[in-house]
Structure formats: C-alpha cells, structure tokens
N, C-alpha and C positions, 0 to 999 in steps of 0.2 A: 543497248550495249554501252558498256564502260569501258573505256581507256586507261591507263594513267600514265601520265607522263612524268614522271622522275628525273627533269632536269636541276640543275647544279645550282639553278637561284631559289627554286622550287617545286614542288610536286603537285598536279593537281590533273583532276580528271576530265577527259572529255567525253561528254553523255551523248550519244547517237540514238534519238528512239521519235518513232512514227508517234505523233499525236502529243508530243512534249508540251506543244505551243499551248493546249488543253490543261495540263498539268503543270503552269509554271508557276505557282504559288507553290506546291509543292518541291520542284525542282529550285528555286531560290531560296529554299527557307534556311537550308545547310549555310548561306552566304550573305542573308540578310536578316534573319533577325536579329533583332536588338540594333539593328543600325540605320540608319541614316543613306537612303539608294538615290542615286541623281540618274537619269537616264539620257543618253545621248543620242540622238538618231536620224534621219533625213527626210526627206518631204517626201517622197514615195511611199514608203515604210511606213512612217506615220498614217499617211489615209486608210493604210490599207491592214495593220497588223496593231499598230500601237494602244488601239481599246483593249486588247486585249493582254497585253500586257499590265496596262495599268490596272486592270483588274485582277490581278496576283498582286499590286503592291498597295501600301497606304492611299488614301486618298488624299490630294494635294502633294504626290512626291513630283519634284520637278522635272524639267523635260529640254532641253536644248535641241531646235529640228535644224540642222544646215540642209542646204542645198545640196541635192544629189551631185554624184559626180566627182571625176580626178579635179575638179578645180577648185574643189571645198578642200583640196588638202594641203592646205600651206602653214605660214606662220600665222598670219591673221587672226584664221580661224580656229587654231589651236590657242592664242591667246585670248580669244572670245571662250573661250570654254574654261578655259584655267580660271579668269576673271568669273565667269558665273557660277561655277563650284567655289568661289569666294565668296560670291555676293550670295547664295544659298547656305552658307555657314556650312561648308560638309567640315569635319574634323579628319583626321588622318584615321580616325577607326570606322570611318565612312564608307562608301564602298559605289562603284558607277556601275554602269551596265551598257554597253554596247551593243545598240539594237541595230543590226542592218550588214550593210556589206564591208569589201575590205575598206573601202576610204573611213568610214567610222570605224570600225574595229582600232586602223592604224590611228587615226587622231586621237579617238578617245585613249585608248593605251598610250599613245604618247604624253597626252595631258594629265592623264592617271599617274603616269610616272613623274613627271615633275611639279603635280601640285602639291605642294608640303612636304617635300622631296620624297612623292612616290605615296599612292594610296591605291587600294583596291579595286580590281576590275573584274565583269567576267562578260565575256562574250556569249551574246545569242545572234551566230550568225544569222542571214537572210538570204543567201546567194549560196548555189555552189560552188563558188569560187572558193568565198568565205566558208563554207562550212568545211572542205576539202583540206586546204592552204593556210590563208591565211589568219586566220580565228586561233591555229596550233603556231606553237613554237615561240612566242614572245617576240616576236621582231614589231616594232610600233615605229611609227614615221610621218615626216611632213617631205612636200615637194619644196625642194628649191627652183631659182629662175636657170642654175645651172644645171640640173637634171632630178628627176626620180628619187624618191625615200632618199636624199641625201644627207638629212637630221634627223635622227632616230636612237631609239637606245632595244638592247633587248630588257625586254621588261613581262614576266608572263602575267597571264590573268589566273584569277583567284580557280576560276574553271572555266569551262565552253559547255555551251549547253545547245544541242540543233537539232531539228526536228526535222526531216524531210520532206515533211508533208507541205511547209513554210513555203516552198519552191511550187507550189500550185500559182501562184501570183505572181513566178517568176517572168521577164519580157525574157523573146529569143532571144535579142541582142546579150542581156546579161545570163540565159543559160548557156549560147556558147560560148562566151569568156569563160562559166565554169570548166567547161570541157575543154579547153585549153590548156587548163593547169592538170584535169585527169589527163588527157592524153601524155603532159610531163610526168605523170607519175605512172602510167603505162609502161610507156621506153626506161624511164629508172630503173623499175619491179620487174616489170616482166609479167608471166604468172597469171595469176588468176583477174590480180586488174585488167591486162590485156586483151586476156579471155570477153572478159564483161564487157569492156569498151569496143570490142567486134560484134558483140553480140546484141541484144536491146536491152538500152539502159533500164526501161521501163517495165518491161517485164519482172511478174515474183519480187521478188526483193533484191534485186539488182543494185537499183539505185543505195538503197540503204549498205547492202554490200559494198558497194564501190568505197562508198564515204568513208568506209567501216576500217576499208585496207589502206588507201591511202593515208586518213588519219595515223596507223598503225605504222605505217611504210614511216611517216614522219619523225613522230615520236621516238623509232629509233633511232633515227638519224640527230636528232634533237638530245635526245639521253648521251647520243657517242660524243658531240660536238656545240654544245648551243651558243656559242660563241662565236661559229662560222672561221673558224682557223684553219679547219682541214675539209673531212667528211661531208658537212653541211652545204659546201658549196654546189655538191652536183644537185642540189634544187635549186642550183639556178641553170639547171636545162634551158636553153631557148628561150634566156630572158636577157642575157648580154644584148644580143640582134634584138629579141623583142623591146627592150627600152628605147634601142636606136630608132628602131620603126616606130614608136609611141611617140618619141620626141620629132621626129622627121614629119610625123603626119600631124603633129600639133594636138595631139589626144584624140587623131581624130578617130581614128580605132580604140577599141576597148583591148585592156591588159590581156587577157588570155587570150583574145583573137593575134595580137603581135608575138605573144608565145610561141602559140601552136606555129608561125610564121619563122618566128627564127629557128623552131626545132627542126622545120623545113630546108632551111640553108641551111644549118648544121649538119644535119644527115647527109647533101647531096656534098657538104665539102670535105664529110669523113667519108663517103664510098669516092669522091673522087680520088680522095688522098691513102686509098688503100687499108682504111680504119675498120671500115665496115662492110659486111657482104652484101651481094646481090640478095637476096631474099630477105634478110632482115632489113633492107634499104624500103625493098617494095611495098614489105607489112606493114612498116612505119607511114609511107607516103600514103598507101591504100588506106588506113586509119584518118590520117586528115583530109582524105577526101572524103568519104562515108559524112563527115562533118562538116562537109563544105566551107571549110577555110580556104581563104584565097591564097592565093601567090601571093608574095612579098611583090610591090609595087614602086619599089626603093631598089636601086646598083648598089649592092654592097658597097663599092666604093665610093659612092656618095654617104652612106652613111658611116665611113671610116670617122672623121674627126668626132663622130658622139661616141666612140670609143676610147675617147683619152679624156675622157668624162666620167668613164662607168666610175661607179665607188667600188669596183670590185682592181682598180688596176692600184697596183701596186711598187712604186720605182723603175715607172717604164715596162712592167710585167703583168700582160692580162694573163689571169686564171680561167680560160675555158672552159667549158664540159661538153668532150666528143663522149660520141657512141661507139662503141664498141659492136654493138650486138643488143639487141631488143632486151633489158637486164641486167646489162653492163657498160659501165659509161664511167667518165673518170674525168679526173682535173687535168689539164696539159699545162702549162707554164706556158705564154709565145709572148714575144714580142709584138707594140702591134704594125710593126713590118711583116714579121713573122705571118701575126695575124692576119695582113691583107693579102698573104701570098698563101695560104690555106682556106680563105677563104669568097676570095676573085675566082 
C-alpha cells in the first residue's frame, strides 16, 4: 500500500507492504541511484536486520551504529554523524537512510537537515512506533538537558519505506511503546482503528491495517497543518503528561508506554471536568488495559513544574488535547494554573 503525503515542504510516499525488507534494492532504487547512500542505525538493528539491507546497497556503502536508546539523542551524537557524512564526502545530491526506530529516524533527519544545509533522507522504520508515527510527517530532533525534542526542525524524508514483517524481532518492551502511539491514534480517529485495536492486532491483516490508517489519519493532518500551528497539535494526545512522566522517571519508561499514561489522566480529567462521557471514558480505559499499561506512578502535581518546560507552552499558555468522545478531541488553551486545577 502507498500513501502520499503532500505536504507544503514536500511530497513524498509512504510504502506499507509485508515482505518489503525482501525487495529493498528494488524499493530504494527510485531514491538512490546514481547516488551516494550513508546509512544510519543502532546496535540492535544492526545485529539483527542490517545484512540485509546492505545487500540492496553498493558494497562498502557506509554505516554509522549509535547506541540504542533515548540517550543516543542528543547534540553529541548528532554532531558525530554530521562530522561522519563529512568525513565520508556525501555531497548535497547524497542521500542517508535511516534504519531503525524513532531515536534514529529523529537524529538522522535532524543531521540530514543541517548537513550542507539540508540533504536527503528516507526512513525504513523498525518499530511500530516508528513505522505508525514517527517515520511520517517530518518532525526530526535532539533531546536537550532541559527536556524532550527541544532542537529540531520539520524536515520531511525523501520517502518511508516499512515492512511489517520487520516487527518479528520486535522486544515487548518496544512493541508496547508502538501501541501507545496506536492507541493515540484510536481516541483521535475513532473508527475502524478502534475497531482493530479492540480486536487482535495480529489477526488477517490487521496489523498492516492498523499501520495503513494511522499513517493515513496522519498525513491528513500533516497536509492541513505541517507546521504544528493549529490542527497538528491534537497528535500530541497524551504526550504533554507523557514527557512529564518520561522526564520524572528519568527515561525510565519507554515514549508510548508514558503516552498511553498520560492519555490515562487525560481522560479521567476530561470525564471529571464534564468533557467526556461515561462510556467513551470506560472504552478508552478498557483499551489500555487489554494492553496492560500501568497507572501513571507520578501525582500530577508533582509533575506540574515539567509543564512550564513542554515546547508546546506558549506565553504562559499550554495548548492541551482533551477528549471529547472516542474521535473527537481538540486543543483547549489553559493556563498552567488553569492546567493544575483540571487536571489534580
């Protein structure tokens, strides 16, 4: 299945197909020949996928491995990659490839964007996190010491390219982080992802479904807004609270497990605030249990001051995303006084 995504910097498709991983000399050739490929990726990913990828590319195409992990995403280690696509002579008609999850997706695209001010990228996620999320829409980024993707630029990739099958060697820990971010795009949509995500992922073609809507769900959102001015911000469902718990716990949770966590308070603080109904409250919570994410292990109001941190606040004005109703969900404006008294 093909995508395309027609945003405002650029156009380009996202390919969802079982057994890709198999056909990726074919699948790369629209984007790399005649060029020059560096490839980016992690020590996981390497042991376990990277022969074969280098087997669709030249022989001696280079290869940068960081260290798994939110910890590999900083400045450092995106100047270790800008510096080695130097020391490797890529030209600006070059082109990287980002093999693996979001932390590489975001760095390499970050580094992509300001080597030689900005050179080609395309994502082959590895996660479904990454193949769902964060692989679409151009968003690339490093962690700061004072919170989450604080240095970033939107910058799309040339395409996304992900194979589902890839997620066979996926660990639990990193498949429920994917389903953190499907469960956000559940409560967004509504619909037939909801459907799916109640139902078994793994059944039929499910899983390939799921990827299929969500990317789809995105893309529009991405075409209305890629900028994040308006529209785009209701993807960050249950990531304001989930950052705070990221940073509270010291990373010690993975990103869509602190998601699916703060979709958690979120919900209980829109039915308490008369936002949302009894049945769409239950459907919602019945969902994150089925997935056995925890409770939030953090008092909101302990994690109030990583809230005057988010990069989402703006002149004393967080932009939240309540719920409405399973499918409808929206930006509120609060203060974050406001914010600790809807959400204590």
């Amino acid at each position: 299945m093909e995508i395309t995504v027609k945003a405002g910097t650029r156009t380009y498709p996202v390919i969802v197909e079982r057994g890709l991983t198999d056909r990726l000399a074919e699948a790369l050739a629209p984007y790399a020949a005649g060029r020059k490929v560096a490839v980016v990726t992690d020590d996981n990913v390497a042991k376990l996928w990277l022969p074969r990828l280098l087997a669709a590319l030249p022989e001696g195409t280079p290869v940068y491995t960081l260290p798994h992990g939110e910890n590999s995403k900083n400045w450092e280690t995106a100047g270790k990659i800008v510096e080695w696509l130097a020391a490797n002579k890529l030209t600006r008609t070059d082109i990287v490839a980002a093999f693996g999850g979001g932390v590489v997706g975001d760095i390499t695209g970050f580094a992509a964007s300001v080597y030689m001010r900005g050179i080609d990228y395309v994502q082959i996620p590895t996660t479904l996190l990454a193949g769902i999320d964060s692989s679409v829409g151009g968003k690339t980024a490093v962690d700061l010491s004072a919170g989450k993707n604080l240095a970033g630029r939107i910058y799309p990739p040339a395409a996304v390219l992900f194979d589902p099958d890839i997620l066979s060697t996926l660990p639990p820990t990193e498949w429920k982080c994917g389903i953190g971010e499907a469960v956000k795009y559940a409560v967004l949509a509504g619909g037939e992802i909801f459907d799916i995500m109640e139902d078994d992922l793994k059944k039929g073609d499910n899983l390939e479904r799921l990827v299929a809507l969500c990317v789809d769900y995105k893309r529009r959102v991405v075409e209305a807004d890629e900028n994040e001015a308006g529209e785009r911000r209701l993807l960050n469902l249950g990531h304001t609270i989930g950052h705070a718990i990221e940073a509270e716990s010291g990373l010690g949770f993975p990103h869509g497990v602190c998601v699916a966590m703060g979709i958690a308070v979120i919900a209980r603080a829109c039915i308490r605030g008369g936002l949302l109904g009894k049945d769409d409250y239950l459907r919602i919570m019945s969902l994150l249990q089925k997935y056995g994410f925890p409770e939030c292990p953090y008092s909101v109001r302990a994690m109030l001051p990583r809230l005057a941190h988010d990069k989402k606040l703006t002149d004393g004005t967080l932009k939240a995303v309540v719920i409405r109703s399973v499918g409808n969900c929206e930006i509120k404006e609060m203060s974050l006084d406001e914010a600790e008294k809807f959400l204590v």
